[in-house]
C-alpha positions in Angstrom: 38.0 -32.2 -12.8 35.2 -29.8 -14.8 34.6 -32.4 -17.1 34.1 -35.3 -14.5 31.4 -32.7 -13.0 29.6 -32.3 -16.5 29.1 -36.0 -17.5 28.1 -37.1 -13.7 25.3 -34.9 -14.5 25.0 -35.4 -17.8 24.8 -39.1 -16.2 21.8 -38.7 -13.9 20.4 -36.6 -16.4 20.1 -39.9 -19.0 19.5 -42.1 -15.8 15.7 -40.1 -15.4 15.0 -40.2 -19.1 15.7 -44.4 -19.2 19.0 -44.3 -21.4 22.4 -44.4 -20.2 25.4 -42.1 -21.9 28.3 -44.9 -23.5 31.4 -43.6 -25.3 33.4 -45.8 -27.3 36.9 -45.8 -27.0 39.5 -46.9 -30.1 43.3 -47.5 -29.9 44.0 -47.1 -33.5 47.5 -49.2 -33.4 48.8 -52.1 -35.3 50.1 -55.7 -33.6 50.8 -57.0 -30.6 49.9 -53.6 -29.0 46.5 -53.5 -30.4 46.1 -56.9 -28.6 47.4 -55.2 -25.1 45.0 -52.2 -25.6 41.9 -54.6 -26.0 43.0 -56.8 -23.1 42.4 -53.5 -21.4 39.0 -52.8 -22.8 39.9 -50.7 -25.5 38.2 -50.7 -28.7 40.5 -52.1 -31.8 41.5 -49.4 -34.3 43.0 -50.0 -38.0 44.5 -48.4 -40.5 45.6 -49.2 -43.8 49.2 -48.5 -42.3 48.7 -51.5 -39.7 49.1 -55.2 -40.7 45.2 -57.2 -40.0 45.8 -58.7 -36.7 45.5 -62.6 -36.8 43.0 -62.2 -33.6 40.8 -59.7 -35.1 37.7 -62.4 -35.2 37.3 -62.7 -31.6 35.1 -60.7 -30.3 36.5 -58.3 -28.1 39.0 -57.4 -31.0 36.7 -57.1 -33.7 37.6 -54.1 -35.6 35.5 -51.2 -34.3 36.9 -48.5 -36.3 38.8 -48.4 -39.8 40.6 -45.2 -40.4 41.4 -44.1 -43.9 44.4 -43.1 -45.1 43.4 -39.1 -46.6 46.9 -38.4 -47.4 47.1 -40.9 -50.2 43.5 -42.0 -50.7 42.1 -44.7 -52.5 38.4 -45.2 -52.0 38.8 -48.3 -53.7 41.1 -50.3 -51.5 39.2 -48.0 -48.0 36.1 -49.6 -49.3 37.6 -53.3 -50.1 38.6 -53.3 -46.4 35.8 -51.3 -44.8 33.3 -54.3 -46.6 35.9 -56.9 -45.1 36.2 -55.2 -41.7 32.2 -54.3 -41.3 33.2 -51.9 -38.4 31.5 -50.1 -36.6 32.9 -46.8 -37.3 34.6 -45.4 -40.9 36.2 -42.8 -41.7 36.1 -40.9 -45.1 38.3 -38.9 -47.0 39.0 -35.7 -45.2 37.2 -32.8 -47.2 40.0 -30.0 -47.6 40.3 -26.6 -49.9 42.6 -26.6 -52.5 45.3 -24.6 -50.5 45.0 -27.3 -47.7 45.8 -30.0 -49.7 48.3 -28.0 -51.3 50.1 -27.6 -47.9 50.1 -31.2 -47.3 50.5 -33.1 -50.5 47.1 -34.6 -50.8 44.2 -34.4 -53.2 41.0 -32.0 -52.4 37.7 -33.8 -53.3 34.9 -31.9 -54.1 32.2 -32.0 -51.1 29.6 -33.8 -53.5 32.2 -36.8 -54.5 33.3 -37.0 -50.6 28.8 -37.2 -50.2 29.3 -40.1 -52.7 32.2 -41.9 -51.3 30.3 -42.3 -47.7 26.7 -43.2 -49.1 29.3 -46.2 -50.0 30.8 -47.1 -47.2 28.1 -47.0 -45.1 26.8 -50.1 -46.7 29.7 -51.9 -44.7 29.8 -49.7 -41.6 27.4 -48.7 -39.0 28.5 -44.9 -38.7 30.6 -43.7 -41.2 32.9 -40.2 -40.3 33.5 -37.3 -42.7 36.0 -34.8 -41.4 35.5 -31.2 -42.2 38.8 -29.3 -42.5 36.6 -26.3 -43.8 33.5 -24.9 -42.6 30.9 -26.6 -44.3 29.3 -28.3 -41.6 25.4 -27.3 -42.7 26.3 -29.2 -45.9 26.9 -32.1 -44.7 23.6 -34.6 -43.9 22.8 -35.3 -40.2 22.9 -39.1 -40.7 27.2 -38.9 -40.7 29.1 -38.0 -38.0 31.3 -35.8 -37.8 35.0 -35.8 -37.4 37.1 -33.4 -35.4 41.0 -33.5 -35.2 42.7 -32.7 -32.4 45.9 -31.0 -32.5 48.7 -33.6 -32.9 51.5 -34.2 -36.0 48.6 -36.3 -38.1 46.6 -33.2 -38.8 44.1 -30.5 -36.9 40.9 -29.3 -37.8 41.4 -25.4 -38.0 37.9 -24.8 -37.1 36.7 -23.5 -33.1 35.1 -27.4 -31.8 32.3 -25.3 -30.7 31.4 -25.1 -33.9 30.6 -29.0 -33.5 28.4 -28.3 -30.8 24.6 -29.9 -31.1 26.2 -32.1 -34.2 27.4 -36.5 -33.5 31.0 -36.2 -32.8 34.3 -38.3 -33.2 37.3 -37.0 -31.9 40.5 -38.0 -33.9 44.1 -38.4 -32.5 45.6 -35.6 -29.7 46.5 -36.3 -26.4 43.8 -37.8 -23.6 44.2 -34.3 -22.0 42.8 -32.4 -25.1 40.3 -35.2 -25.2 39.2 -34.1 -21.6 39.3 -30.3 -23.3 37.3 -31.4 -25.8 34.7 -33.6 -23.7 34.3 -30.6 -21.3 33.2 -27.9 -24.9 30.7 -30.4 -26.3 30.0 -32.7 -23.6 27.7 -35.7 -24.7 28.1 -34.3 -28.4 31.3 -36.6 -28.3 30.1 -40.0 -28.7 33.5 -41.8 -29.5 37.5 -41.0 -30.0 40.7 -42.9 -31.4 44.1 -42.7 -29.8 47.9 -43.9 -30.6 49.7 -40.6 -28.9 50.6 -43.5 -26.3 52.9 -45.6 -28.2 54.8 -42.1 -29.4 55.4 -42.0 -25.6 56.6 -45.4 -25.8 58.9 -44.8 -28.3 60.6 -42.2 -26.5 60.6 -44.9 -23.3 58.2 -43.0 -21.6 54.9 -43.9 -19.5 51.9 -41.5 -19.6 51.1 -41.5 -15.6 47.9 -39.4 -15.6 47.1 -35.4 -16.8 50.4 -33.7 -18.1 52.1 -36.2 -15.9 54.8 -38.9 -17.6 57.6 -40.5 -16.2 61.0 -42.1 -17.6 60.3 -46.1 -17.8 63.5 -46.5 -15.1 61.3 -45.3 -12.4 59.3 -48.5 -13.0 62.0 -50.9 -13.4 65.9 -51.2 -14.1 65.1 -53.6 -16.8 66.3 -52.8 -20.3 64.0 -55.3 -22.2 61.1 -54.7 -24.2 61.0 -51.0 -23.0 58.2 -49.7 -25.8 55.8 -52.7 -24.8 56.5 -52.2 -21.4 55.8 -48.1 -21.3 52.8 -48.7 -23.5 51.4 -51.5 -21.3 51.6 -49.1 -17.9 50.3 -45.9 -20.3 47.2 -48.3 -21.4 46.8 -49.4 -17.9 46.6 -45.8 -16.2 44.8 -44.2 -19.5 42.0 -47.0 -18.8 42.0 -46.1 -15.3 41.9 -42.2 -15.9 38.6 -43.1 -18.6 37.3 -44.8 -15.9 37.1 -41.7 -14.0 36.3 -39.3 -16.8 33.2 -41.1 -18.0 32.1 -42.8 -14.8 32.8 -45.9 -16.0 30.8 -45.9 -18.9 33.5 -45.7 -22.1 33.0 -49.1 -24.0 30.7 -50.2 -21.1 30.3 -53.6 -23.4 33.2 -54.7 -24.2 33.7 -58.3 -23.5 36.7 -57.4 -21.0 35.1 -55.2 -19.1 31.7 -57.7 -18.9 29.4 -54.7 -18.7 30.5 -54.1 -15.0 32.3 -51.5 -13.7 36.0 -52.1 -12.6 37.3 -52.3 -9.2 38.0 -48.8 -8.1 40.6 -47.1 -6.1 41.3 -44.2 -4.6 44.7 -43.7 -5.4 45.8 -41.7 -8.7 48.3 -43.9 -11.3 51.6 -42.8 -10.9 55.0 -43.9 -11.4 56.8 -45.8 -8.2 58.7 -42.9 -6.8 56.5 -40.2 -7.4 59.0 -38.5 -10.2 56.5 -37.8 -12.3 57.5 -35.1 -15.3 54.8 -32.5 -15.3 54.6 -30.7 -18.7 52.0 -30.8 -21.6 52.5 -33.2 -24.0 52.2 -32.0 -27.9 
C-alpha cells in the first residue's frame, strides 16, 4: 500500500522533530449506529438531518464535528447548534457559482458573506471548514480549513485535490478507498475526514471487507434479523482495522476507546468467512 509507505515516513519524520502526526476520524451518522461507530473509536459526526443522540455528553461521543446542511442553509439554526454542540470541527456553507447552485437547487453566497458566516462560528468551534466548489482558494484566510469532497451522490469538489496541496485539509464523504487516494496526493495535508458511505452498504445488506472488497451479509450468518446494524457493525469493525493500518495507528489516537494505545494487531486481512469477497469499486 503507497500510502502506508508515505505516512510511515511521514511518521518517523514527526518522531525526530518531537511531534507525532494524529488524524481524526468522523462517522457522520445519526442513532444507534453513531453509538456503534464510537464504540469503535470513531469520532461522532452530526448533521442537522440526524436526531441529537441522548449519549452525546459522554465523552467519547461528544460531537466532534457538526456538518451543515448547504443545500438548504440556515446560518441561523447551523449556528444555534454549532454554539450547543461546541465541536471541534464545523462546517460552513459550501461557496458555489451561480450556475452550481443552479444545477443543484441551492443558494450561492457571495465569498465575503460565507467570510462572515465562519468568523461566527468559530466562536463555538475549534476549526471551522469552508468548502470551495470554485477556485478561490488564495481568497480564503489560512486560519480555516479547507474542505474537499470526495466524489460520492452528496456532492464533489470539481477542482484537481492537488490544488489543496500545502493548505489544512478535511476530506468530506467518498469511499475509505478514495480516502486512501486522497491521503497518498496530499499526505499530512489531510488532518481529518467524515464518512457514512458504510451504512449505504448496509442498506443494500452488504459488509465493506477491506479495499474494493464487500461481501453479501449471508456469508457471515444465515440470520435475517437486524441485517443493516449487523453489516454496518462488521463494515465499522474492518474499516477501524484497515485505519489502523493506513495511519499506523495513529487516527483519533485519543479517543477514550482506544485509551491512547494502539490496538492489538494481526496479521490477517478482514474478510468475510468464506473468502467470497465481491471485488469491484464502490461509487
Amino acid at each position: 500500500m503507497r500510502a502506508l509507505g508515505l505516512l510511515q515516513h511521514e511518521e518517523e519524520h514527526a518522531k525526530r522533530n518531537g511531534a507525532l502526526r494524529t488524524v481524526d476520524v468522523m462517522y457522520t451518522y445519526g442513532r444507534p449506529v453513531c453509538c456503534i461507530a464510537t464504540s469503535l473509536g470513531f469520532r461522532y459526526g452530526m448533521s442537522h438531518a440526524h436526531k441529537l443522540c441522548a449519549y452525546h455528553h459522554r465523552a467519547r461521543h461528544k460531537a466532534y464535528f457538526v456538518d451543515c446542511n448547504w443545500r438548504n442553509y440556515s446560518h441561523a439554526q447551523h449556528v444555534e447548534l454549532v454554539k450547543r454542540m461546541r465541536p471541534k470541527y464545523c462546517t460552513v456553507v459550501d461557496l458555489l457559482t451561480p450556475e452550481q447552485a443552479r444545477e443543484v437547487g441551492a443558494k450561492a453566497y457571495e465569498l465575503k458573506q460565507v467570510l462572515e458566516f465562519a468568523e461566527e462560528l468559530k466562536q463555538y468551534a475549534q476549526h471551522v471548514i469552508v468548502i470551495p466548489k470554485y477556485d478561490c482558494l488564495d481568497a480564503i484566510p489560512d486560519e480555516y480549513i479547507l474542505g474537499y469532497s470526495l466524489a460520492s451522490s452528496y456532492g464533489v469538489t470539481p477542482m484537481p485535490i492537488e490544488a489543496f496541496r500545502g493548505r489544512r485539509v478535511h476530506l468530506l464523504g467518498g469511499t475509505l478507498e478514495r480516502i486512501t487516494d486522497a491521503v497518498e496526493r496530499l499526505g499530512s495535508d489531510v488532518i481529518s475526514f467524515d464518512i457514512n458511505y458504510l451504512s449505504k452498504l448496509a442498506v443494500r445488506g452488504r459488509v465493506w471487507c477491506g479495499p474494493r472488497k464487500t461481501c453479501a451479509l449471508r456469508e457471515f450468518t444465515t440470520s435475517r434479523f437486524g441485517v443493516f446494524y449487523v453489516c454496518v457493525t462488521l463494515s465499522l469493525t474492518h474499516a477501524a482495522h484497515y485505519l489502523d493500518e493506513l495511519f499506523a495507528g495513529k487516527w483519533n489516537a485519543d479517543h477514550p476507546v482506544k485509551g491512547g494505545k494502539r490496538r492489538a494487531r494481526s496479521n490477517h486481512q478482514p474478510v468475510c468467512l468464506n473468502g467470497h469477497c465481491e471485488q469491484h469499486h464502490i461509487a
